[in-house]
N, C-alpha and C positions, 0 to 999 in steps of 0.2 A: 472458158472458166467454168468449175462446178460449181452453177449457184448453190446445191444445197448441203455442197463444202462449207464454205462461206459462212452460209445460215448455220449447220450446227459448231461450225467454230463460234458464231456467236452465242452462242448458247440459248434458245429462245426461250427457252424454260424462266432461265432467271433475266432474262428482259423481261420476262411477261411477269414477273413476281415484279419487280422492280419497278416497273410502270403503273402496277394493280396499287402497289403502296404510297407512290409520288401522289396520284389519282384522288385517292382515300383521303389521303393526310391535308391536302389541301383542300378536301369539300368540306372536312371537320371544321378549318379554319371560318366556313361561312362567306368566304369573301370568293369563291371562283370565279375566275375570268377565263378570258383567251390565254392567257401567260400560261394557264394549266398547261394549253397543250404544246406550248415550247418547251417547259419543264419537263413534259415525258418524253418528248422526242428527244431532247440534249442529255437525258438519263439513258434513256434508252442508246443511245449511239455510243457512251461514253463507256457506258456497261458491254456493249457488242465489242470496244474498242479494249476494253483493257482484259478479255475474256481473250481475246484474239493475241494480244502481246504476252498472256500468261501462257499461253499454247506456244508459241516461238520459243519462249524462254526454257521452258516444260519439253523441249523438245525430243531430248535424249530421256529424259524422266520417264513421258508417256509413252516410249517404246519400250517399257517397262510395263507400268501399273496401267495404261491405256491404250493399246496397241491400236484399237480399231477409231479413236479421235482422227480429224480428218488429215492432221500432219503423219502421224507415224505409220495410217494406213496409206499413204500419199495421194490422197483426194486432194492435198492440198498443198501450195508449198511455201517451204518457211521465209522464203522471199514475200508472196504474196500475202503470208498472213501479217508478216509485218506490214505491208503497204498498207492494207485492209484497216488494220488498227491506226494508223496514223491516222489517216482518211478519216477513220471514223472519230476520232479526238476529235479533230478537228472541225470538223461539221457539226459535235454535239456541243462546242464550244460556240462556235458562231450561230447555230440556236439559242444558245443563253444571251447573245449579246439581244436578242428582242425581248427579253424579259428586264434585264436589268441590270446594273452595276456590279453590284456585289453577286448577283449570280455568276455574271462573268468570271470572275473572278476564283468561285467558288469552282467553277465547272475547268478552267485553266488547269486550276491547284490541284486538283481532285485528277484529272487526266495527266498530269505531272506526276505525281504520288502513285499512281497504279502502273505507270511506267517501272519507276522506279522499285515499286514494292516486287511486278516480275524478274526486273532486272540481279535486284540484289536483296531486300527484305523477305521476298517468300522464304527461303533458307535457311533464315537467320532464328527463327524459333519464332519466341513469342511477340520479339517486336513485328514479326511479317502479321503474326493474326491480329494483334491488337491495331495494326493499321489497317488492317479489311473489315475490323468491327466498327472503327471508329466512322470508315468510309461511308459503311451502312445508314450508322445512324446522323451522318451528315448529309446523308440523300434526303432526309426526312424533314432536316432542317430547311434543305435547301427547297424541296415543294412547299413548306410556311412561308419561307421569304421570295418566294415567286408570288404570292398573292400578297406581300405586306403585310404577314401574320404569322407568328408562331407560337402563340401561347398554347393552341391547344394542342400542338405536335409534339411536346416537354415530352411526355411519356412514352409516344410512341419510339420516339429518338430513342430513348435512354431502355427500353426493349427490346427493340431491334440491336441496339450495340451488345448489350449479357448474352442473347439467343446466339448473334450471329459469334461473339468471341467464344462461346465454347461450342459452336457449330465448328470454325476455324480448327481448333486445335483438334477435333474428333475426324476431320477432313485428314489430317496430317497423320493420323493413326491409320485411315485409308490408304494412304499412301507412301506406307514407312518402308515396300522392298525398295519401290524405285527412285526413293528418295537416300534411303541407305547407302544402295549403291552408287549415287552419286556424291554422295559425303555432304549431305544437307545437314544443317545442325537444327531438326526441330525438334520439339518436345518429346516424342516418342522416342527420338533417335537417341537421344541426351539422358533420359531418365527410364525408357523401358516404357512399352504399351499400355503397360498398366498404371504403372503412376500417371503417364498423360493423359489418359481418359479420369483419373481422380479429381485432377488438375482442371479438366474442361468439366465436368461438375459442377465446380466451384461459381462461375458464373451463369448459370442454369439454374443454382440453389438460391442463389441472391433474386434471380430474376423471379421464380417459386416466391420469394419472401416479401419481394417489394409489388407486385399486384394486386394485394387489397389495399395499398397505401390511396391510389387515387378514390376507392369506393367510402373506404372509413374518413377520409376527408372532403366528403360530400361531394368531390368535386363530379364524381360520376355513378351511376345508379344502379341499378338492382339488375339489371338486363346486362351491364359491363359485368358483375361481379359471376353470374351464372354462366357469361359465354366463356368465361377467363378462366374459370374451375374447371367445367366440362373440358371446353376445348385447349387450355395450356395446363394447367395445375394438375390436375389430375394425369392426363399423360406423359408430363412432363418427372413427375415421381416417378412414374412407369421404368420411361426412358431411362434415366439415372439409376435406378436399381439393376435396371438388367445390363447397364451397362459394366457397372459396379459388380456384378455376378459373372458377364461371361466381357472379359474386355476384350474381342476381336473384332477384326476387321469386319467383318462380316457384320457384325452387329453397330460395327461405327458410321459404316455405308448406307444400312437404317434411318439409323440416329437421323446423319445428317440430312438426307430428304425429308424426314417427318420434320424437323427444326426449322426447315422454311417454309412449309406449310404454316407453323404456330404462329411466324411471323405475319403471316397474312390474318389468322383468325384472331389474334391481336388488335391487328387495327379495325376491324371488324368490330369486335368487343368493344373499344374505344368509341368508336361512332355510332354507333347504335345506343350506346352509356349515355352519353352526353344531356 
């Protein structure tokens, strides 16, 4: 077996975003425990697990738009990557059962759901992104209720979901020959590359509007408001402008790696705010 098949089938980039965030969100809470680090392991696995069934699914796709990914270069095989992702369900699952109930639960549904979202919602346009956004920002929930707190996670949740929904739809602009050709119905495909990058704006612009909402009601301070201008607000105009000027591919491939960078300098901004 090629271990580091495997490994970039899981994608480590966004394990490591994904664990850096679970991490954060829950030291905000004040209450850290042990649970933390069954929360990043069962994120982590679950993330590795449904990255891995998006690549099976993806399979004809990314001998298209990603030839050198480890299936269509055949580092890897689509037998394997399926086992690889059950595997890893399942093991991110039975990490949560040492945290708690409702994690359980949450980390079940959630590896249900990304199943599912590869099998038949990625295609489907906007209900595929609004369910990888919503995932996002349930990750965030679910490191508060691994320590028995999530008040002070509200925002980060509900940032992470605007970034990552119009990160989704600009991803799908990425990927509009090999999606085309397969007769996916996403935004791009349905309304033209340019109205769906207008489209993912839209939640980027909200996300731009509602950021001084926690500093103007005191709930967070002068250190959250500077890191949040610098490091989202201001690039985050950027972004949108030149996306809005030149809407290619090219520039949507950009986009979306800067977009999960901001998600990290977010909860950063948040924690340090407090």
């Amino acid at each position: 077996m090629d271990v580091k098949a495997y490994a970039d089938l899981s994608r480590p980039l966004n394990i490591l975003v994904a664990s850096i965030a679970i991490f954060i969100s829950a030291f905000m809470t004040k209450e850290m425990n042990y649970k933390v680090t069954y929360a990043i392991l069962s994120v982590a696995l679950i993330t590795a697990g449904g990255n891995a069934i998006n690549d099976y699914f993806d399979f004809q796709i990314d001998r298209i738009n990603k030839p050198k990914r480890p299936l269509p270069s055949g580092r890897a095989s689509p037998r394997g990557a399926y086992i690889f992702s059950i595997v890893t369900f399942c093991m991110g699952c039975i990490a949560a059962l040492f945290i708690n109930l409702p994690c359980f639960v949450i980390a079940v549904s959630a590896s249900l759901l990304l199943y599912f979202y590869a099998k038949t919602l990625k295609n489907s346009g906007f209900p595929g992104n609004l369910t990888i956004a919503a995932l996002t920002g349930m990750a965030i929930v679910y490191a508060g209720i691994s320590v028995s707190s999530i008040e002070n996670v509200f925002y980060i949740a509900t940032f992470a979901f605007l970034i990552n929904l119009g990160r989704e739809i600009i991803k799908d602009v990425e990927d509009y020959e090999g999606d085309n050709a397969l007769g996916a119905r996403t935004l791009p495909i349905k309304y033209g590359m340019k109205r769906a990058i207008s489209i993912a704006t839209i939640p980027l612009l909200v996300m731009f509007l509602v950021t001084p909402i926690p500093y103007l009601t005191g709930l967070y301070n002068i250190y959250y408001m500077t890191i949040i201008i610098i490091g989202i607000d201001i690039p985050m105009l950027y972004l949108i402008s030149k996306l809005l000027a030149e809407p290619t591919v090219r520039n949507a491939e950009r986009t979306k790696s800067i977009l999960k960078v901001m998600i990290i300098i977010g909860i950063v901004g948040l924690y340090l705010g407090l």
